[in-house]
C-alpha positions in Angstrom: 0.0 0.0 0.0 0.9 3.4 -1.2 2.3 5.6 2.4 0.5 8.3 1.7 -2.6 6.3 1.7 -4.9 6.5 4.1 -5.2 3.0 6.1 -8.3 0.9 5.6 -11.1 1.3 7.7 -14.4 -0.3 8.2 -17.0 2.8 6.7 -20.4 0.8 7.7 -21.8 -2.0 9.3 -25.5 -3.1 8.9 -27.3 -6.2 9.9 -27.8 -8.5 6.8 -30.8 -11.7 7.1 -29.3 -14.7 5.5 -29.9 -18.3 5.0 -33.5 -18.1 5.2 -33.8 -14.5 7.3 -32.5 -17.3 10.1 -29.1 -15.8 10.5 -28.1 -11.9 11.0 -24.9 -11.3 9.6 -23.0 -8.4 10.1 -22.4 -6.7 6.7 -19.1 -4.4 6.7 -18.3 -2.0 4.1 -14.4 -0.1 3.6 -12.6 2.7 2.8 -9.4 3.1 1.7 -8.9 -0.4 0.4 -5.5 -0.7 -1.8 -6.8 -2.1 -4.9 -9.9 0.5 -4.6 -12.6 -2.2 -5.3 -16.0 -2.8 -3.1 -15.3 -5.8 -0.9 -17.2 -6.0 1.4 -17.0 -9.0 4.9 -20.0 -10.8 6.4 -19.4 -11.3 10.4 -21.2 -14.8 11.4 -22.1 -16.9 14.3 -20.9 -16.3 18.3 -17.7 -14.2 18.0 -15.4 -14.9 20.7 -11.8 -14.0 21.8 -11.0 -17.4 19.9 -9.2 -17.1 16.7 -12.0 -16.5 13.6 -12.9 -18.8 11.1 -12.5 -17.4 8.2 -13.3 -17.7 4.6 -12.0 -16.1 1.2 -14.6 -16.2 -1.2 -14.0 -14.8 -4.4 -16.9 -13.7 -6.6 -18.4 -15.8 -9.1 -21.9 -14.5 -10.3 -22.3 -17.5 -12.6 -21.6 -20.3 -9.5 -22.9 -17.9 -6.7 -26.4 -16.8 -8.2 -27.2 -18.6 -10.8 -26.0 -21.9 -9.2 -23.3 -23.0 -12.5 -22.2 -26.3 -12.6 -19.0 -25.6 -14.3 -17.0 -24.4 -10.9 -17.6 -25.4 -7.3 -18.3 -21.8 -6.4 -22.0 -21.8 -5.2 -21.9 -24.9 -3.4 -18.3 -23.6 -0.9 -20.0 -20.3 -0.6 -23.4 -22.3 1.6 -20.5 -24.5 3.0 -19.1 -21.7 4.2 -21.9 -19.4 5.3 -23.0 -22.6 7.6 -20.2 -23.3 9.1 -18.7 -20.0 10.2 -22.2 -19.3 11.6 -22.1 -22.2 13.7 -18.1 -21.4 14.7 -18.4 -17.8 14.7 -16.6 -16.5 11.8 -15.6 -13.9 9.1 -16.7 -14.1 5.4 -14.3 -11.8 2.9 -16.5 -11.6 -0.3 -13.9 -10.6 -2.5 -14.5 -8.7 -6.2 -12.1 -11.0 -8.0 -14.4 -12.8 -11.0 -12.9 -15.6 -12.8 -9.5 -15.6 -10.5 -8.9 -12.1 -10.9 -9.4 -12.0 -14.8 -13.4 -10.4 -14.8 -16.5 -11.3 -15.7 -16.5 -11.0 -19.6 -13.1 -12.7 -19.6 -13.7 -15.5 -17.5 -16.7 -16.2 -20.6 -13.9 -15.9 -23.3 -12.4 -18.3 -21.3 -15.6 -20.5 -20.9 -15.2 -20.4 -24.7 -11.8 -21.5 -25.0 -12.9 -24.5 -22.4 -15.9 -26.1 -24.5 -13.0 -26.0 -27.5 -10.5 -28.5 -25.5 -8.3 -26.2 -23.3 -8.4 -26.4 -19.4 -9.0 -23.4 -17.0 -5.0 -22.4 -16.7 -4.5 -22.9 -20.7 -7.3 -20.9 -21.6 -6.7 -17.6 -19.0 -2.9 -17.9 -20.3 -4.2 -17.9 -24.0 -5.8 -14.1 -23.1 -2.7 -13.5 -22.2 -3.1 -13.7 -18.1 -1.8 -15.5 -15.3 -2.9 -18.9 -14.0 -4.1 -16.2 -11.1 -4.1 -13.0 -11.3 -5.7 -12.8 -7.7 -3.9 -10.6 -5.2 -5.2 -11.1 -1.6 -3.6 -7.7 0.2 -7.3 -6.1 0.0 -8.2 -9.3 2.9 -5.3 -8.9 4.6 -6.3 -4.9 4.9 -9.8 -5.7 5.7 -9.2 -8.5 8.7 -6.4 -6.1 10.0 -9.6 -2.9 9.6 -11.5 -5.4 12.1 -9.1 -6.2 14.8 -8.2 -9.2 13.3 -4.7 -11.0 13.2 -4.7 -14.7 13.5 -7.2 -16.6 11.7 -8.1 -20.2 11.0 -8.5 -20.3 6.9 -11.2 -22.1 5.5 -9.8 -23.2 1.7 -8.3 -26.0 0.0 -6.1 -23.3 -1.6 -2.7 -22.8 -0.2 -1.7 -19.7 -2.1 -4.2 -18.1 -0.4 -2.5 -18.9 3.3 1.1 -18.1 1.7 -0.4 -14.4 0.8 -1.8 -13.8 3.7 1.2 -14.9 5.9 3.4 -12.6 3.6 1.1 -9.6 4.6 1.1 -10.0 8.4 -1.8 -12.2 9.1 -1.2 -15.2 11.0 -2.8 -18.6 9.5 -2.8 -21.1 12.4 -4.5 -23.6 10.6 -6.0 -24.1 7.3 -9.2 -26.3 7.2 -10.3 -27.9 3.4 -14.2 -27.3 2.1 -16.3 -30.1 0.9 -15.6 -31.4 -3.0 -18.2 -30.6 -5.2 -17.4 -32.5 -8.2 -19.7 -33.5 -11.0 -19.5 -34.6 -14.5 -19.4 -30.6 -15.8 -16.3 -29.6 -13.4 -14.5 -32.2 -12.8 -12.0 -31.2 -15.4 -12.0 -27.9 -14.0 -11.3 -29.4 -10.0 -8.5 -31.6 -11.7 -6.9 -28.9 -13.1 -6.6 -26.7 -9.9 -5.1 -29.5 -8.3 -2.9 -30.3 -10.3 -1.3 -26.8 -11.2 -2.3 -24.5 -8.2 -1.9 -27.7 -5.2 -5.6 -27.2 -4.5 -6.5 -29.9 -1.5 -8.8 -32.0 -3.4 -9.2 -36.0 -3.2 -11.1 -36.3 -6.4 -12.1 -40.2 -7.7 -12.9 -40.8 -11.6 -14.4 -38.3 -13.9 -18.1 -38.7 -13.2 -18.7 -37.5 -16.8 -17.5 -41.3 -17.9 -17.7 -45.1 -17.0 -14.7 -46.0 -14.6 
């Protein structure tokens, strides 16, 4: 972050129904955020002097509100909401479509997908990185709410290797559920096998083993 920026801040907190108008979240807004984009966190569950729970959820409009197949999106973002409620816990619900690429690109690459490529083939023939996700805007916003020590929820170590090189403690990192079906299991196979993602994956459900 720039030193003559001003340091990130919480700018407003509402309560937010969820899951059924069953749970009030706590829904944080911030100023000053590095990146200048509108993350925004979700506060769940009995918060304690116990170190958070805490999930980075990158947004996917095609898995998270419409439900897509294709990733495993949707399905880790009810995971989540579920069990940092019952834990206590932190959601960071981060602007970062289609690993960091956006919205309209993460289609090209859809494109590129249904002609043969994998995920990482077809951001790198757009000309972007495997991941072009930068996760200083989360560490800004846990350090904005007190936070310094968290217990990740991801099966994605990059993310724990970020946030350790920008000051935030990751005592342990706990794995989501697998979500695989016969439309993503390419797309799980891939992240493990170029990003290290913590998945135990059997055969492609798309064929007979």
């Amino acid at each position: 972050m720039n030193p003559t920026q001003p340091h990130p801040c919480i700018k407003q907190t509402v309560d937010l129904p969820i899951l059924g108008g069953n749970v009030i979240a706590k829904l944080s807004s911030f100023d000053n955020l590095s990146d200048g984009r509108e993350h925004i966190a979700l506060r769940l569950g009995p918060m304690s002097d116990a170190v958070p729970l805490v999930r980075l959820h990158s947004e996917c409009l095609t898995g998270d509100v419409f439900g897509s197949q294709r990733c495993d999106c949707g399905q880790q973002l009810t995971e989540a909401l579920y069990r940092l409620n019952a834990s206590g816990g932190i959601l960071l619900y981060l602007r970062q479509e289609g690993r960091g690429i956006g919205l309209y690109s993460k289609i090209d690459a859809y494109a590129l997908q249904a002609a043969g490529m994998d995920t990482y083939a077809a951001n790198r023939a757009l000309n972007f990185a495997d991941d072009e996700r930068d996760y200083r805007c989360a560490a800004e916003m846990l350090q904005a709410m007190g936070v310094s020590a968290i217990r990740l929820l991801s099966n994605n170590p990059d993310k724990a290797r970020q946030l350790t090189a920008l000051g935030i403690t990751v005592v342990e990192r706990l794995p989501t559920g697998v979500y695989a079906n016969q439309h993503n299991h390419p797309y799980l196979q891939a992240k493990r096998v170029y990003t290290d993602h913590q998945l135990e994956l059997g055969a492609d459900p798309g064929f007979d083993a």
